[in-house]
C-alpha positions in Angstrom: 112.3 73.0 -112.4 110.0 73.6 -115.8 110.1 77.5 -114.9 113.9 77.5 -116.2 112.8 75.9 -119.9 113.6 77.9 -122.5 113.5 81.2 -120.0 115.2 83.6 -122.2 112.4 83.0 -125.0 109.0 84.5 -125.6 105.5 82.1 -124.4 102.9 82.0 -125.8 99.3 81.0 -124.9 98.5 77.5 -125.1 95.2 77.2 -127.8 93.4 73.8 -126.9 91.5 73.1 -130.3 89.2 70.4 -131.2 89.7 68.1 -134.0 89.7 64.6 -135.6 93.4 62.9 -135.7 94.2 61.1 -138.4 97.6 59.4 -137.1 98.2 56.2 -135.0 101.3 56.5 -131.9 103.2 53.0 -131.1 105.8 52.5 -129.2 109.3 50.7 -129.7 110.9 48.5 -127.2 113.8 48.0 -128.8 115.8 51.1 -128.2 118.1 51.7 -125.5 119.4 55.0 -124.2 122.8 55.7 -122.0 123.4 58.9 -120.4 126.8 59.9 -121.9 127.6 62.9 -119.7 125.8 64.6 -116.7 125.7 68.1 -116.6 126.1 70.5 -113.4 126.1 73.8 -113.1 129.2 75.2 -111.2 132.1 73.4 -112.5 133.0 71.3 -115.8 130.9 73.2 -118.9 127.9 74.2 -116.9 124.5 72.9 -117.7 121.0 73.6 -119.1 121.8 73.0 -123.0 118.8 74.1 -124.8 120.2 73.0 -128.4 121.0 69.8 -130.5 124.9 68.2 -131.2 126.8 68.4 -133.9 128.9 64.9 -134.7 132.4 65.0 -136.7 133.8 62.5 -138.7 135.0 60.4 -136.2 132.5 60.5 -133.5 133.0 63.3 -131.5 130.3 65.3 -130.0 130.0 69.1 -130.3 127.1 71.1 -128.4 126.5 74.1 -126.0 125.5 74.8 -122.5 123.8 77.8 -121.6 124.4 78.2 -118.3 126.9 77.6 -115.7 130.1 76.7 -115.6 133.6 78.1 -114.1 132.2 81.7 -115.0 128.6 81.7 -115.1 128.8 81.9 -119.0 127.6 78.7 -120.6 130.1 76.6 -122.5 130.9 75.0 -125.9 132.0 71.0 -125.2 133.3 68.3 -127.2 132.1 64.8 -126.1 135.1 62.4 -127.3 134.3 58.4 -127.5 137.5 57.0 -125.1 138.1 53.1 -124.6 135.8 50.6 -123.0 132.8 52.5 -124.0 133.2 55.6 -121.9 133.5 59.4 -122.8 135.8 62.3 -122.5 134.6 65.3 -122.2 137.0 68.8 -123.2 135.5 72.1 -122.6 136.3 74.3 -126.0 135.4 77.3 -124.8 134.3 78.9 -121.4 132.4 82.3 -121.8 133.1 84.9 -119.6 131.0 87.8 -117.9 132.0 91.4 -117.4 134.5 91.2 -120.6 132.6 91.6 -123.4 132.5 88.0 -124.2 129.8 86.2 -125.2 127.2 84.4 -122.7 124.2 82.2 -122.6 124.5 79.8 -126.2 121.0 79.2 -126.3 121.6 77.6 -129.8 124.2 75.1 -131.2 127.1 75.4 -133.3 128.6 74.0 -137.1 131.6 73.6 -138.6 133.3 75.2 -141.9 135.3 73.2 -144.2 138.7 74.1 -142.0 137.4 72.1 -139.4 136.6 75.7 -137.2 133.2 76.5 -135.1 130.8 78.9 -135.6 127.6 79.9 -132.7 126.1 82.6 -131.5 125.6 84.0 -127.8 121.9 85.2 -126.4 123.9 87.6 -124.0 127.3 89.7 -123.8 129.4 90.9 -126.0 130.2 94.5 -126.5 126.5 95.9 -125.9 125.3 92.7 -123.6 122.9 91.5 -126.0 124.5 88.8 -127.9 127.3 87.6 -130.1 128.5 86.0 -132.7 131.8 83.7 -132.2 133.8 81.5 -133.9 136.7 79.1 -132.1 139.5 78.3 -134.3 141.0 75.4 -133.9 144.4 75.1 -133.0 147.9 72.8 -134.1 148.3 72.2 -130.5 144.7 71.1 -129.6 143.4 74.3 -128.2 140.5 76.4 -129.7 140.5 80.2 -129.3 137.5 82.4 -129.6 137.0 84.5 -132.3 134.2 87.2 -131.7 132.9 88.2 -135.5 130.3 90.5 -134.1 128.7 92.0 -131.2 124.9 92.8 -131.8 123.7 96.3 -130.5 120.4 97.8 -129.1 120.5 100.7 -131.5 120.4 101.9 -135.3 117.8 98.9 -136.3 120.3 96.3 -135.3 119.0 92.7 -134.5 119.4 91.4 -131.1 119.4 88.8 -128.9 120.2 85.9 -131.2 118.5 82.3 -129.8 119.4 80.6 -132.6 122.4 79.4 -134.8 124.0 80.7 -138.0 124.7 78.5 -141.3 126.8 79.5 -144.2 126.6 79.6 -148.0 128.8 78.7 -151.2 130.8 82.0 -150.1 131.3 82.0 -147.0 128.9 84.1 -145.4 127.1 83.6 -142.7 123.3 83.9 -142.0 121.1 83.9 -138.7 118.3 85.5 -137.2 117.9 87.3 -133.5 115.1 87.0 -131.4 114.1 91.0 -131.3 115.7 94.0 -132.4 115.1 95.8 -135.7 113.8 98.4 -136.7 110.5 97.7 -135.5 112.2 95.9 -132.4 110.7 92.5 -132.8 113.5 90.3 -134.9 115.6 90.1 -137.7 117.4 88.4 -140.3 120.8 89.2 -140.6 124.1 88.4 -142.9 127.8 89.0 -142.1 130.1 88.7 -144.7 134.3 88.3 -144.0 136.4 91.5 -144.8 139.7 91.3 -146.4 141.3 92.8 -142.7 139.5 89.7 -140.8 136.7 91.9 -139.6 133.0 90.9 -140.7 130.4 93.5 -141.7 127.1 92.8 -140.8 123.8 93.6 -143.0 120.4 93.7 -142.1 118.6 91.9 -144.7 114.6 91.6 -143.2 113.3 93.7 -140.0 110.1 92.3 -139.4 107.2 94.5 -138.1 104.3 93.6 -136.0 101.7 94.9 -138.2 99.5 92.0 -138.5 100.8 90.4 -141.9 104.3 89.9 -141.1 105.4 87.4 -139.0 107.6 87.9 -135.9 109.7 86.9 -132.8 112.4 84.1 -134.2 113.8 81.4 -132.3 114.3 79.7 -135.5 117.1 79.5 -137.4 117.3 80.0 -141.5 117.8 77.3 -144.2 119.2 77.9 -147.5 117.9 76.4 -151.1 119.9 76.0 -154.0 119.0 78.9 -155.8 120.0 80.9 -152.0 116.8 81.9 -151.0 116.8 82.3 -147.4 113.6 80.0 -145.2 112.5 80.2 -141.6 109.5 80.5 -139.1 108.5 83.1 -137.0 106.9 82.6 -133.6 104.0 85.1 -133.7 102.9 87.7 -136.6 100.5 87.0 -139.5 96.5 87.6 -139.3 96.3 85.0 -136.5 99.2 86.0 -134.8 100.7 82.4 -134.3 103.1 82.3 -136.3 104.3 82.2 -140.4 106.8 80.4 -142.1 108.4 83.0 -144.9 110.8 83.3 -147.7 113.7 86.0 -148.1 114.9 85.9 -152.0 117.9 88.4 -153.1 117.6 90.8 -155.9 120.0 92.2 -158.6 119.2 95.4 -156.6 120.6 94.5 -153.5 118.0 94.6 -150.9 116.3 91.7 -149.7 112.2 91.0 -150.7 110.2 88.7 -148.2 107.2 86.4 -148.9 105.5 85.0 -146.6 104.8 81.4 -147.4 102.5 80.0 -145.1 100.1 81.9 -142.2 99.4 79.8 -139.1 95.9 79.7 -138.2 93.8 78.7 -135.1 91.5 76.7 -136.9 92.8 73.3 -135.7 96.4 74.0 -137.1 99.6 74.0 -135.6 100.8 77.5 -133.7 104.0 79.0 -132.4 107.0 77.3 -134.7 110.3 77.0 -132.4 112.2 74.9 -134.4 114.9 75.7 -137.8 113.2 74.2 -141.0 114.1 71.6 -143.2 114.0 70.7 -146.7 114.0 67.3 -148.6 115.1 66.5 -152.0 112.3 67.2 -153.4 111.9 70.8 -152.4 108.9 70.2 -149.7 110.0 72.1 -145.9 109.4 70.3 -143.1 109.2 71.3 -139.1 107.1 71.2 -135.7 104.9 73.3 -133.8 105.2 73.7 -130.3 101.3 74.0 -129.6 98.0 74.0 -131.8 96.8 70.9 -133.9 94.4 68.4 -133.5 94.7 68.0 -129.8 96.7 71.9 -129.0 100.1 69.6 -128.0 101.6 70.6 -131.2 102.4 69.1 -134.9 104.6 68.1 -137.1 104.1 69.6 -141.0 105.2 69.9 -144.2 104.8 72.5 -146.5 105.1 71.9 -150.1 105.6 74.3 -153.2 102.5 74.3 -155.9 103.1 75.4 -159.5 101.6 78.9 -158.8 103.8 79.7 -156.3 102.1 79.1 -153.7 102.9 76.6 -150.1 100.3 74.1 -149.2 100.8 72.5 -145.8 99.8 68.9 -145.0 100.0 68.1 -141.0 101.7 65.2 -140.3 101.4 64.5 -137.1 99.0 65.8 -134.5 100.5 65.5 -130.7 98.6 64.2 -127.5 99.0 64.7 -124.3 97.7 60.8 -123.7 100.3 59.2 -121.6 101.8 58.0 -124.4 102.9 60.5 -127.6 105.0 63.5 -127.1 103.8 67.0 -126.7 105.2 70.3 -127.5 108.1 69.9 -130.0 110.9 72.4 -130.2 113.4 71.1 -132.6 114.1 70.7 -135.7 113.3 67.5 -137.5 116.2 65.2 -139.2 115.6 62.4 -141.7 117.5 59.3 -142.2 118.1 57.8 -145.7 114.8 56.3 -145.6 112.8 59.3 -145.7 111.8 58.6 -141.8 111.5 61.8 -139.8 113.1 62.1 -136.3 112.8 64.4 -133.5 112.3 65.4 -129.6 109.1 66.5 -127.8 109.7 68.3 -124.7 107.2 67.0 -122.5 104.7 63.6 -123.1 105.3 59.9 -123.1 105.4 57.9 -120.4 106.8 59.6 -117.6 105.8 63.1 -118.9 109.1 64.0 -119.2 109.4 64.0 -122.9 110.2 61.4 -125.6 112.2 61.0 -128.6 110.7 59.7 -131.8 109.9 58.6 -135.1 107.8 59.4 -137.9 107.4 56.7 -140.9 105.1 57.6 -143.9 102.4 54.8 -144.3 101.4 53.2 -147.0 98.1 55.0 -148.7 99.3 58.5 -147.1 99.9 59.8 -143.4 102.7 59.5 -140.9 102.4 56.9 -138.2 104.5 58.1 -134.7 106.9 55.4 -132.9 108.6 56.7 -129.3 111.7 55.9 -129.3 112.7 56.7 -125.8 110.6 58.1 -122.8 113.0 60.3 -120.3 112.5 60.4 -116.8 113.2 57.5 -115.4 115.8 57.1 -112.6 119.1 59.3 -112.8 117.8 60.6 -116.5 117.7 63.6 -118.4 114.5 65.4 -118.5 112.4 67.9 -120.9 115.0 67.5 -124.6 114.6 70.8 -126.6 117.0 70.2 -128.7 117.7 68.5 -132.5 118.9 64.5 -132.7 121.9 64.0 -134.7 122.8 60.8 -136.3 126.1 59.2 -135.4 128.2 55.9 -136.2 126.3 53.1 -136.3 123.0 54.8 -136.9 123.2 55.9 -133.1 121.3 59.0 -132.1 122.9 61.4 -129.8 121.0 64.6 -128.0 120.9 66.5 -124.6 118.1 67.0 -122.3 117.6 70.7 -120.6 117.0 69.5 -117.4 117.4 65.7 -115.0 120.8 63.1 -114.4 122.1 62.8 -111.1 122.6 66.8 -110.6 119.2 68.1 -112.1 121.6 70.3 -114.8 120.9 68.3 -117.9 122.5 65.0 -120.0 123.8 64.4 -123.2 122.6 61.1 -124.2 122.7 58.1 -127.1 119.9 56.2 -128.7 121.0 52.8 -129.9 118.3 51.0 -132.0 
């Protein structure tokens, strides 16, 4: 079942590239994992969910499916923790087909301050090639969808949006689509809320396949202080493999890009899938699906110099060795520590993927402990998406595929 992985994205070729590793892999014993809800694809919220969870305040569980479900559409769920240590699950949102809705949430979604939900669709919509929704919740319990805009194939709009959207200080809302653009290979896009309830969207980057800049995003955007805009693109740059680049508004209006770092093929890490992260220091931090050390993928940071310019230090080199990960597509998440966490869709043990750990040694480098290895018995299989910390230091995720129907799981990680 690996053909359906990630199907409505690019590929790319893997690059197997010699080189020394400088990391050590261990693993833990001492986590357990419980499948919290088994996904199928005709009834309940469908299956397949290719992004991370979101956790409120009190526990609850928020993610997507991207296929399936009473209509065929994909789903938004929330995941409710119920007495004697079960779960109830509440589908949010079922999206339609052949009504202009939304379909396919290949990414996951975030809340604003009022407590509402915010996502994006790969499909439907007004022109069938993606949305972006929000589901407002409701005094009685209920959510109702919102659509804030409908991407379009024409007039250099963006379309096809595979990953999320994230707000700033005002309210807007930032995200990228896959293709689409002037140049029809991605874009970065901004839609701000109109005094009648409409939004107006602006194109703020169309990236160009022209050899320097980079393009194809799964990604999604992360803002700095100052709002500058960060993310990764899959392919583009002088290798073609990918770049990680900076979008920084001017007094002017438009938009300038700089791109911050070029993927190369030279024993680095190639084709970024996974939304970017900052510490508190300023450094960006993420995976790449393939290249490195071994061509399984890395984990890297990228940290600013004071001539402007990125320097990236590998972290982690994954190995297809029976025991590490391979191919990451999330994003990383820290804990208070500094510790990184993450998923890798395929590895460990059973092959069937892994979460784990990264913990900065003492004298330099990042030394890998797996968490969990999926695939055992009645588990989920092949996790794209993000971890998300939860009550009690608890990590919670979903696996694409595996459980008892083969559709996917949402799972916890209790240390």
């Amino acid at each position: 079942m690996r053909s359906k992985r990630l199907s409505l994205a690019v590929t790319a070729a893997l690059a197997i590239l010699a080189a020394t590793i400088f990391m050590a892999a261990t693993r833990a014993a001492a986590q357990t994992e419980k499948v919290l809800l088994d996904l199928t694809y005709d009834g309940g919220v469908g299956g397949d969910p290719q992004a991370g969870l979101i956790v409120d305040a009190v526990g609850n569980l928020y993610g997507t499916t991207a296929f399936g479900g009473p209509h065929n559409g994909g789903s938004v769920f929330e995941l409710s923790p119920a007495k004697g240590g079960t779960w109830s699950l509440k589908p949010l949102h079922l999206f339609l087909t052949g009504v202009h809705d939304g379909q396919r949430p290949q990414a996951g979604v975030i809340f604003d301050a009022a407590g509402n939900l915010y996502g994006t669709t790969y499909w439907g919509g007004t022109y069938d090639v993606g949305t972006v929704f929000e589901l407002m919740h409701q005094p009685n319990g209920s959510w109702n969808e919102n659509r804030l805009y409908s991407f379009s194939n024409v007039g250099g709009d963006g379309n096809s949006p595979q990953a999320g959207v994230i707000f700033d200080a005002a309210g807007n809302l930032y995200g990228t689509t896959m293709i689409g653009g002037s140049d029809k290979v991605g874009t970065v896009y901004e839609l701000t809320p109109q005094a009648d309830g409409t939004w107006k969207e602006e194109i703020l980057h169309s990236f160009l396949n022209n050899g320097t800049d980079g393009f194809i995003l799964l990604a999604g955007l992360v803002l700095d202080h100052a709002g500058n805009l960060y993310g990764a693109t899959v392919q583009g740059g002088p290798s073609d493999v990918g770049t990680i680049f900076e979008l920084t508004p001017t007094a002017e209006g438009p938009w300038t890009e700089k791109i911050l770092y070029d993927f190369n093929q030279n024993g680095d890490g190639n084709f970024p899938y996974g939304t970017l992260i900052f510490d508190a220091a300023g450094n960006l931090y993420g995976t790449t699906t393939q290249g490195g050390a071994y061509g399984w993928g890395t984990a890297f940071e990228l940290s600013p110099t004071e001539s402007g310019q990125w320097v990236e230090t590998i972290l982690y080199n994954f190995n297809n060795d029976g025991v590490t990960g391979t191919n990451p597509y999330s994003k990383l998440i820290f804990d208070a520590k500094g510790n990184l966490y993450g998923t890798a869709e395929g590895g460990g043990i059973n092959d069937y993927g892994v979460a784990f750990k990264l913990t900065p040694a003492t004298g330099g480098g990042w030394t890998e402990t797996v968490l969990y290895n999926f695939g055992s018995v009645g588990d989920g299989v092949y996790p794209l998406g993000s971890l998300a910390f939860g009550r009690g230091g608890n990590l919670y995720g979903t696996t694409d595929e595996g459980g008892t129907t083969g559709y996917g799981t949402v799972f916890e990680i209790t240390p």
